[in-house]
ZAMARGU-4260 file (C-alpha; in steps of 0.2 Angstrom, whole numbers, plus 5000, padded with zeros to 4 digits):
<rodrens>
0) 5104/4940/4997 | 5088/4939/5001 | 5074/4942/4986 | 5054/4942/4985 | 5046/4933/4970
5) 5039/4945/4957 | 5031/4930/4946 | 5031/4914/4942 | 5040/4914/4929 | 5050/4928/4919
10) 5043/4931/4902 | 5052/4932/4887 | 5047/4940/4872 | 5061/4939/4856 | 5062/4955/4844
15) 5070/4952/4830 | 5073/4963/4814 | 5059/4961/4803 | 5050/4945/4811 | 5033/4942/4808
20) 5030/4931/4823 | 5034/4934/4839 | 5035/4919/4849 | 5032/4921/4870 | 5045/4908/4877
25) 5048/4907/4895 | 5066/4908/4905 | 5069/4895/4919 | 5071/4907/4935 | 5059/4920/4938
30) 5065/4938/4940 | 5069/4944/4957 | 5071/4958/4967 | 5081/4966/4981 | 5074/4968/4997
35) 5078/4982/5008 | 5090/4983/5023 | 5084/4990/5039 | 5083/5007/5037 | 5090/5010/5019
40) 5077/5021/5012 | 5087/5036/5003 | 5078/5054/5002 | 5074/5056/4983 | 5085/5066/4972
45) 5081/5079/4964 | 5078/5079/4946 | 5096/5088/4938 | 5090/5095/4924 | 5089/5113/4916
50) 5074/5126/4916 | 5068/5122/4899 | 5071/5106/4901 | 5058/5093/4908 | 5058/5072/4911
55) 5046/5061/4905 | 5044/5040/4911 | 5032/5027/4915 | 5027/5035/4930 | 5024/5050/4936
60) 5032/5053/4953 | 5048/5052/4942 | 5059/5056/4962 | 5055/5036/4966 | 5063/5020/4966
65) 5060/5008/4978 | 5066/4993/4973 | 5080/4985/4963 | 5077/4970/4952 | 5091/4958/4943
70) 5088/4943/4930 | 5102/4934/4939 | 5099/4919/4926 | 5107/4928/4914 | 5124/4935/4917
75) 5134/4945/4907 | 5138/4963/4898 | 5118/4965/4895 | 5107/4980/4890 | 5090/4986/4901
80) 5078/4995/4894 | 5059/5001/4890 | 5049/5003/4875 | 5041/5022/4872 | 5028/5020/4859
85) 5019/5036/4850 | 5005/5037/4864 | 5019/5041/4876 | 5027/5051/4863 | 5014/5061/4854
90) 5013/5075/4870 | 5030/5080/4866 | 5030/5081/4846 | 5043/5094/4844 | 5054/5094/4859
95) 5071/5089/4857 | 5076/5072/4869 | 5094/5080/4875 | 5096/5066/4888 | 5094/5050/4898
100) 5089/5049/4918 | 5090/5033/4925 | 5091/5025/4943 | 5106/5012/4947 | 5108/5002/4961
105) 5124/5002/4975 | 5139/5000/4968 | 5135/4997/4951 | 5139/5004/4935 | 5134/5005/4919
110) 5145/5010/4904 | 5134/5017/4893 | 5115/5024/4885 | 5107/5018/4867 | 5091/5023/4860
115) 5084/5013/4847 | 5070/5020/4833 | 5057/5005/4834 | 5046/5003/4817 | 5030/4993/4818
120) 5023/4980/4808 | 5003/4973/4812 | 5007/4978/4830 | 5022/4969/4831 | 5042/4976/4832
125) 5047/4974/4815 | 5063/4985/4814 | 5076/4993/4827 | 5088/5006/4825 | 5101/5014/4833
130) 5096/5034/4835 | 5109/5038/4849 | 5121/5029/4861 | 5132/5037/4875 | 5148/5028/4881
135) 5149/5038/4897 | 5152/5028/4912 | 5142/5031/4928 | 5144/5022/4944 | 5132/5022/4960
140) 5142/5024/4976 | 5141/5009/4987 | 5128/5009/5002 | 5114/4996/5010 | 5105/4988/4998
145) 5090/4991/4990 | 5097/5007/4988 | 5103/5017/4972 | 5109/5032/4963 | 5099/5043/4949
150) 5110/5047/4935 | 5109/5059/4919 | 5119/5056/4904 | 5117/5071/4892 | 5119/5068/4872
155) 5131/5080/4860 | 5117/5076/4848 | 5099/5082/4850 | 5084/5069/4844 | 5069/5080/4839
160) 5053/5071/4841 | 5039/5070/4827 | 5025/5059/4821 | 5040/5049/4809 | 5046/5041/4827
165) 5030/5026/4830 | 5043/5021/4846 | 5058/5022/4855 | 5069/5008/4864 | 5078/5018/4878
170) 5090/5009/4888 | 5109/5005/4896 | 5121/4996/4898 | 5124/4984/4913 | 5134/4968/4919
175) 5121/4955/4927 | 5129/4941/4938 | 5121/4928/4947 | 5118/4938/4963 | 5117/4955/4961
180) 5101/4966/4956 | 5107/4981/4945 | 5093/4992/4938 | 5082/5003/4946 | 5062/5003/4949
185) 5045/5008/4954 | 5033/4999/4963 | 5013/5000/4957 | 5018/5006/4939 | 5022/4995/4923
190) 5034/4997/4910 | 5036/4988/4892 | 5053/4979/4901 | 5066/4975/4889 | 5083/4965/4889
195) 5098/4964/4877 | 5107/4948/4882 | 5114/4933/4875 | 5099/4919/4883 | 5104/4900/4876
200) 5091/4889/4870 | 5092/4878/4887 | 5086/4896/4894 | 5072/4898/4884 | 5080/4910/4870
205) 5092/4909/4856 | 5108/4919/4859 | 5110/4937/4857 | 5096/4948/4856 | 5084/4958/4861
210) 5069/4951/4873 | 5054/4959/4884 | 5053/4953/4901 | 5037/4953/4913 | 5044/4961/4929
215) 5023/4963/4937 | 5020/4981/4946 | 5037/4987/4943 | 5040/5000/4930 | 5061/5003/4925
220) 5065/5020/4933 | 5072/5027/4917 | 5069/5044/4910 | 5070/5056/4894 | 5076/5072/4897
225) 5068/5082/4885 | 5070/5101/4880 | 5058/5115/4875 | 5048/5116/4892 | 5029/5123/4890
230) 5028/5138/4903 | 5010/5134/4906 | 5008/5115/4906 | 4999/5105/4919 | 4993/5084/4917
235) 4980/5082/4931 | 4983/5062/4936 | 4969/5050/4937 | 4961/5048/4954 | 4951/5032/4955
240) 4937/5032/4968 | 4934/5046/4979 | 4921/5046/4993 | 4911/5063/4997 | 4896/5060/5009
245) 4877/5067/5004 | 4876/5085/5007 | 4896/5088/5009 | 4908/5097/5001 | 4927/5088/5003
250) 4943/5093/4997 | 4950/5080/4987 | 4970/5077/4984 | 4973/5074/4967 | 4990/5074/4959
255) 4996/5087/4946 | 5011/5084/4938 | 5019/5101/4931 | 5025/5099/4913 | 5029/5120/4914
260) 5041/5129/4923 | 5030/5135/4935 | 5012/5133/4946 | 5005/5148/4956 | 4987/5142/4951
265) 4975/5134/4942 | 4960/5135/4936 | 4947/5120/4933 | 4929/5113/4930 | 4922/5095/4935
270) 4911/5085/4926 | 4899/5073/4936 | 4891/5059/4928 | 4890/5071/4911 | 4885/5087/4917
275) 4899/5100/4919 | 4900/5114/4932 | 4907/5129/4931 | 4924/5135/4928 | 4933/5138/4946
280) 4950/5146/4952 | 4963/5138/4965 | 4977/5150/4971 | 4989/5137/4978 | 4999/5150/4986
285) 5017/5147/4979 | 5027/5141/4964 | 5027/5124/4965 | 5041/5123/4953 | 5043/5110/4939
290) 5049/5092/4934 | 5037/5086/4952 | 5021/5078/4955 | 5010/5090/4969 | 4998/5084/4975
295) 4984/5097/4978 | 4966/5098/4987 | 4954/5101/4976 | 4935/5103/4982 | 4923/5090/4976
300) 4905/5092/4979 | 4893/5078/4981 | 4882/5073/4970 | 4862/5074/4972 | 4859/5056/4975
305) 4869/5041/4983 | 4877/5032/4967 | 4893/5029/4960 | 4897/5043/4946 | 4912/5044/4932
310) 4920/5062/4936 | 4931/5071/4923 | 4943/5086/4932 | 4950/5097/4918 | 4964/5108/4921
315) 4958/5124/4909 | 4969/5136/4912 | 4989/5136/4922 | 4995/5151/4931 | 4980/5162/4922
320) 4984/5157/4903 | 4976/5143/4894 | 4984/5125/4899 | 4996/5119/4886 | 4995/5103/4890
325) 4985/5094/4878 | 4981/5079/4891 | 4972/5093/4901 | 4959/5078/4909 | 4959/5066/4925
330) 4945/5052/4926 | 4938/5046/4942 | 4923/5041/4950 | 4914/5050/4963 | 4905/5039/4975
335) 4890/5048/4985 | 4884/5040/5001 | 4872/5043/5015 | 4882/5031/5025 | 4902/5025/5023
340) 4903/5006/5025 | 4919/4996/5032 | 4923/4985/5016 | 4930/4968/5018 | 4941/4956/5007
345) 4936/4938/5006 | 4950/4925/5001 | 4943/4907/4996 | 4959/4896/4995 | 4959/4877/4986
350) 4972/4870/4997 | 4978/4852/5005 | 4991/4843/5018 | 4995/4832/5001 | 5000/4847/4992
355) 5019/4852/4993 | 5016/4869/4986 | 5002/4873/4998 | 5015/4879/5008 | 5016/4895/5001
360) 4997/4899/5003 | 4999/4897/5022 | 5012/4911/5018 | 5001/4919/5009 | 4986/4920/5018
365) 4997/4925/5035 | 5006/4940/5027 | 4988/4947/5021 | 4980/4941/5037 | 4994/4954/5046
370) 4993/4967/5033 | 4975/4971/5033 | 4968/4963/5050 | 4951/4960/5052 | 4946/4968/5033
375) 4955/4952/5027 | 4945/4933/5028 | 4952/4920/5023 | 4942/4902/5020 | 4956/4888/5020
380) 4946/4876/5009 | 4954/4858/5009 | 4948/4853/4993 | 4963/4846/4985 | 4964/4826/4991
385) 4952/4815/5000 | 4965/4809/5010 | 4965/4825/5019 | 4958/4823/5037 | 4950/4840/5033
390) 4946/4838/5015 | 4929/4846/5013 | 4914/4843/4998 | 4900/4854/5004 | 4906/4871/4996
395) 4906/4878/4981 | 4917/4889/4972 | 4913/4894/4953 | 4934/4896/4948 | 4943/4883/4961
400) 4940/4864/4956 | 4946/4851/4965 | 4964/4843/4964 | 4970/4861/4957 | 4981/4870/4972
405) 4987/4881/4978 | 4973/4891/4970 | 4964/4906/4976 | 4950/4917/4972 | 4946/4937/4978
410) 4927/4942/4983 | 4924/4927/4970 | 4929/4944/4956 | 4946/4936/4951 | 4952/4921/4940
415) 4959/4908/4950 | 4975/4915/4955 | 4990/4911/4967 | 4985/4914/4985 | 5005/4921/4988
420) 5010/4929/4971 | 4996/4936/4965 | 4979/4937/4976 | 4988/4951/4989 | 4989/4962/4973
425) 4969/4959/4972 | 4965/4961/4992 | 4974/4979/4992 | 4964/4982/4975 | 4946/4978/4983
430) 4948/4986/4999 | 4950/5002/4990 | 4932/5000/4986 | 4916/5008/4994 | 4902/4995/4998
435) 4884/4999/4995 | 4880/4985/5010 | 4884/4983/5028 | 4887/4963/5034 | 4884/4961/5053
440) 4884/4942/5058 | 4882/4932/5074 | 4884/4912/5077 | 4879/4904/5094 | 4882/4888/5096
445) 4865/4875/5101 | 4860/4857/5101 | 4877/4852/5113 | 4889/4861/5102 | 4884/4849/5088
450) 4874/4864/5078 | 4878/4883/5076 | 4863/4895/5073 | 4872/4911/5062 | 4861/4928/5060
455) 4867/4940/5048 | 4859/4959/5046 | 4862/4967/5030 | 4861/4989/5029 | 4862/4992/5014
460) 4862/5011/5005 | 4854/5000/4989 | 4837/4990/4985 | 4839/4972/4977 | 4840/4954/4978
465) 4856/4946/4982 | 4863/4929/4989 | 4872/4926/5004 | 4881/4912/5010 | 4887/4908/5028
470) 4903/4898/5031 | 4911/4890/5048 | 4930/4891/5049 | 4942/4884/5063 | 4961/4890/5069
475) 4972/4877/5078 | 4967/4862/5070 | 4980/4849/5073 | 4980/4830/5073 | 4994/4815/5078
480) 4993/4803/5065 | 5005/4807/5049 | 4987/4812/5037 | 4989/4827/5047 | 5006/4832/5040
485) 5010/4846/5028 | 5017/4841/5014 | 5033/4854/5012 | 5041/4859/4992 | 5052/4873/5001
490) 5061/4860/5012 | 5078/4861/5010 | 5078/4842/5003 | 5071/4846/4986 | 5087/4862/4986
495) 5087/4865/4967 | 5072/4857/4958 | 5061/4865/4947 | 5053/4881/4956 | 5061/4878/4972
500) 5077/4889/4978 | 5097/4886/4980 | 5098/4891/4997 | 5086/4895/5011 | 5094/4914/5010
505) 5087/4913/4991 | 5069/4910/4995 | 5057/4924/4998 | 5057/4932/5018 | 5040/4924/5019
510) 5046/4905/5014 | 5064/4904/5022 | 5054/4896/5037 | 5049/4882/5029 | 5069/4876/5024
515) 5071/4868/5040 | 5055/4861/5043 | 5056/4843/5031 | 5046/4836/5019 | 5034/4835/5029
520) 5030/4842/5045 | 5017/4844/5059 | 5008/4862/5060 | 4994/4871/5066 | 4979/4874/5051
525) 4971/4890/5053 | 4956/4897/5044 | 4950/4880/5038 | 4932/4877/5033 | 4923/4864/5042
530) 4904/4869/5037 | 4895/4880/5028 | 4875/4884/5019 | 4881/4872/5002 | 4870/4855/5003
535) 4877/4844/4989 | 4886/4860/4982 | 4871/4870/4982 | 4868/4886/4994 | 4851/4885/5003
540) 4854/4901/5011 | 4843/4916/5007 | 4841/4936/5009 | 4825/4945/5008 | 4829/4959/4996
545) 4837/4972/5004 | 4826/4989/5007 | 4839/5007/5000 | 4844/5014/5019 | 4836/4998/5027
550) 4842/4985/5037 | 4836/4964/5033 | 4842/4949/5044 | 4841/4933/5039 | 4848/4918/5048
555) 4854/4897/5044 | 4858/4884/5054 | 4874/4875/5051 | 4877/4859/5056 | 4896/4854/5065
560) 4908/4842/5058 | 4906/4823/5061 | 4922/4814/5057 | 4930/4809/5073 | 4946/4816/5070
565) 4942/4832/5063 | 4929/4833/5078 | 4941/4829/5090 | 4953/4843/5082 | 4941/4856/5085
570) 4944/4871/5098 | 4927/4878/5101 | 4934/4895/5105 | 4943/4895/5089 | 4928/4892/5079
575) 4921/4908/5068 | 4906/4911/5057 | 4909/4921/5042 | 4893/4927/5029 | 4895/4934/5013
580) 4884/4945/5002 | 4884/4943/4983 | 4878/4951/4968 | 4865/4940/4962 | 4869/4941/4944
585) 4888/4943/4942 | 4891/4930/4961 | 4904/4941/4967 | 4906/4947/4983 | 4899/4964/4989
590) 4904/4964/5005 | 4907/4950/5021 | 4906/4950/5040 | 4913/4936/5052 | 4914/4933/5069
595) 4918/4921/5083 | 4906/4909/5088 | 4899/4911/5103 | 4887/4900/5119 | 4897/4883/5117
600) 4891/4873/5132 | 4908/4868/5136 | 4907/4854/5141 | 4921/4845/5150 | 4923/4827/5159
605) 4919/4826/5178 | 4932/4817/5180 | 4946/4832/5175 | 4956/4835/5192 | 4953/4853/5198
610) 4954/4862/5217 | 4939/4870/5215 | 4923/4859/5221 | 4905/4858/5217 | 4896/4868/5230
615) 4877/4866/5220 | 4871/4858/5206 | 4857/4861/5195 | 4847/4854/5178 | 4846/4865/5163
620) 4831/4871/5168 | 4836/4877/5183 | 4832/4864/5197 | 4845/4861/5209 | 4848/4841/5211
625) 4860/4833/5224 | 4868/4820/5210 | 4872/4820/5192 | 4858/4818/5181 | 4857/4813/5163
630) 4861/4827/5151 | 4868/4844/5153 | 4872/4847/5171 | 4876/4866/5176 | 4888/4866/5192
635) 4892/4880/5203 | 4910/4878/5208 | 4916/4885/5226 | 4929/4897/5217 | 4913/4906/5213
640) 4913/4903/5194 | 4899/4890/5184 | 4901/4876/5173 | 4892/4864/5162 | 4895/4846/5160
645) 4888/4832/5150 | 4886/4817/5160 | 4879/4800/5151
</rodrens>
């Protein structure tokens, strides 16, 4: 069964009655997660619950789950669950939880529900006890994978909840083996993950007992189903960043999820960088029903003046009576503009042909380079060992330092993180955002392809100083003799050993083609840096400070590589210039342009057999000779088309 990696490493975190002390330990195998077969998305099921009844999770779309994960490290009878504390609790003081909803993959069962009350001591779990437990047994109907059942198991005893409850442990009961991936989830959310399992020491635990495991963006698709439903109930959901051009109105989608039993309308105000307008009525049109996120377009108008802007939507009243719901708010930001830029991510990656576990920052940077296209840059710096026939000093990256790899850095706005496990979260993050600059660049090659002349023009909808730095990158470089070789962890020789997988079919989709390859094998370097504006790790690049609605150029001259077997790897239509605007105070990235390089001389050896034949020659000035001279020599060939040779 094929799996993705979720982290590094699983984390484990033991709760124990009354401990004072919680020690993190980590468990050998990382957590994995199932992927999906062709075709196996299910429609959502709907949400079986009563009229005065509602559910409440970690997320909000409480129909999905899209992914099925398993601790296959730990097999046995286990429990699965997540931790409610009194922030998720406090809305629902005086409901009655009646039930659990929970999501379980195909062909799995799980034999029962408990609910612990969870005391607190110093921020820490200091007791656990056992509220309610269910010993229904529910099974998911087999099917592809990666798909799953929702299940409700329904208690003869009602939990009211109150300010006395600080937390609640809400799980079930499940059999882990060693390949199959039981419990539910949802992507882009985060629980409190917990596990009841019997982990040895060699594992990083010590037997029986509870332990809290980091499972990334994936929250458990697990429910309460509570009772005592508020008619008029509405929580508006957090919309980030929303663009509205200067001088607009736009209608903005914004999520509502319906805590009441129905939604025919509401009515709203929006606060704008502190200044509230008046109250305004939406008629949606229908009952949208209950237990469901809608989403609805709410119109936002722009503010006065370009700017970014913290914007608060409150839902005041819900179907015509005051909203019940005592989270009544959304927080955004409004982001005004006379002009919408195209933003660009930027991945600066430490890697080396001497590094075995660089492999998976090729992977990496491929799967973002096809996810996002031309918004995604990636700067391949081989900074890891000198021995490295592209190993490259002249750069500068404040979080990567050399002989650390594979490590990575975002818009130069991140820690150094893992270009594979952790830097796509970032790139999808950061091309969510709205520059304030536009970064157009050119490079032309001069000087008999030995120089590059880059020109960058900056719009910007801001004035300031900032830096910029240009960078030269390559695709295709290649060499013969074995310094050239990649160095390959994921080979299938080194089956079994500490981070690697079993079995090519357990690696991630994005490593598998790497088992077969060796130890060491010959391959193709793309994106790799071979110049840029550092001079002994200092950028002489400069901007004049941008003009609000103007446009500024600059331009650098950066010089090609020199070392005869890096030169001699070059393609010169696979060479691209890339320049990056930063903020000068914080050095991060505010936006970035690249571009192929372009007016190579091409120069090729007269001697290379061809049909066509010189029918005029000429210097580069324009004077037609009748034999070679010294220098460049332009040739027009009798197939009609021109070239340039050195001759010496």
């Amino acid at each position: 069964m094929k799996k993705i990696l979720l982290s590094a490493f699983a984390m484990l975190l033991a709760v124990t009655a009354n401990a004072q002390n919680l020690t993190v330990e980590k468990l050998q195998s990382p957590l994995g997660v199932q992927t999906e077969a062709f075709g196996a998305h299910k429609a959502p099921a709907k949400v079986k619950v009563a009229k005065n009844e509602r559910v409440v999770g970690f997320y909000d779309d409480i129909e999905t789950c899209d992914n099925y994960l398993g601790l296959t490290t730990v097999p046995g009878n286990n429990k699965i669950g997540v931790l409610f504390t009194a922030k998720e609790l406090t809305p629902y003081y005086g409901k009655k939880i009646v039930g659990v909803r929970f999501n379980l993959a195909q062909g799995e069962t799980s034999t029962g529900i408990v609910i612990e009350n969870v005391k607190f001591k110093n921020n820490e779990i200091s007791e656990l006890k056992t509220l309610a437990t269910s010993n229904k047994s529910v099974t998911s109907a087999v099917g592809p994978k990666n798909t799953g059942e929702w299940h409700e198991v329904m208690f003869d005893n009602k939990i009211e909840l109150s300010s006395s409850i600080e937390g609640l442990l809400v799980g079930y009961n499940y059999t882990q083996k060693s390949n199959n991936y039981p419990f539910g989830a949802k992507s882009n959310a985060t629980s409190p993950l917990f596990i009841f399992a019997n982990v040895p020491a060699s594992g990083g635990g010590h037997g029986e007992d509870w332990y809290q495991l980091n499972a990334g963006d994936k929250a458990l698709a697990i429910q309460l189903i509570l009772e005592g439903a508020t008619a008029n109930s509405v929580l508006p959901l957090d919309f980030n960043k929303t663009y509205v051009p200067l001088g607009t109105t736009k209608d903005v989608t914004v999520k509502l999820n319906n805590k009441g039993s129905k939604l025919t309308s509401i009515d709203y105000t929006l606060t704008i960088d502190g200044k509230t307008g008046a109250e305004q009525h939406l008629d949606l049109g229908k009952d949208y029903g209950a237990n469901v996120i809608h989403e609805v377009k709410i119109p936002f108008a722009a503010a006065s003046t370009n700017g970014e802007y913290p914007a608060t939507l409150t839902i005041t009243k819900v179907n015509g009576e005051n909203n019940a719901c005592e989270e009544n708010s959304a927080t955004g930001t409004l982001i005004t503009r006379t002009k919408e830029f195209k933003k660009y991510a930027v991945v600066e990656e430490n890697t080396g042909t001497n590094c075995p576990w660089c492999v998976r920052g090729h992977a990496g940077l491929e799967m973002m380079q096809k996810q996002y296209g031309d918004q995604f840059i990636a700067i391949a710096w081989h900074y890891f060992d000198s021995a490295d026939p592209m190993y490259n000093t002249n750069y500068k990256v404040p979080k990567l330092s050399y002989g650390s790899a594979p490590q990575a850095v975002v818009n130069r706005s991140t820690s150094a993180v893992d270009p594979y496990l952790n830097a796509p979260t970032y790139v999808a993050k950061i091309l969510e955002d709205h520059p304030v600059a536009e970064v157009k660049v050119n490079g032309v090659f001069a000087e008999e392809d030995t120089k590059v002349n880059a020109t960058a023009s900056v719009e910007s909808l801001v004035s300031g100083d900032y830096d910029i730095i240009f960078a030269l990158t390559a695709n295709g470089l290649t060499g013969n003799d074995d310094t050239w070789l990649q160095q390959n962890a994921y080979a299938k020789e080194y089956s079994g050993a500490q981070g690697t997988y079993k079995s090519k079919e357990a690696a991630p989709d994005e490593l598998q083609p790497y088992w077969d390859k060796g130890t060491a094998y010959k391959t193709a370097y793309n994106d790799v840096l071979i110049a840029s504006s550092f001079v002994s790790k200092t950028n002489k690049a400069t901007i004049p400070t941008l003009v609000e609605n103007g446009i500024v150029n600059t331009e650098y001259t950066l010089k090609m590589p020199t070392k005869t077997g890096l030169k001699k790897a070059l393609k010169l239509d696979q060479v691209y210039v890339v320049a990056m605007l930063l903020d000068k105070t914080s050095g991060k990235i505010i936006n970035a342009g690249k571009a192929r390089v372009t007016g190579s001389t091409g120069i090729e050896d007269v001697t290379t057999g061809t049909e066509a034949t010189v029918v005029a020659r000429y210097t580069v000035n324009g004077v037609q000779v009748s034999a070679p001279v010294k220098g460049v020599n332009i040739l027009k060939m009798s197939d009609g088309t021109t070239r340039k040779v050195l001759v010496k």
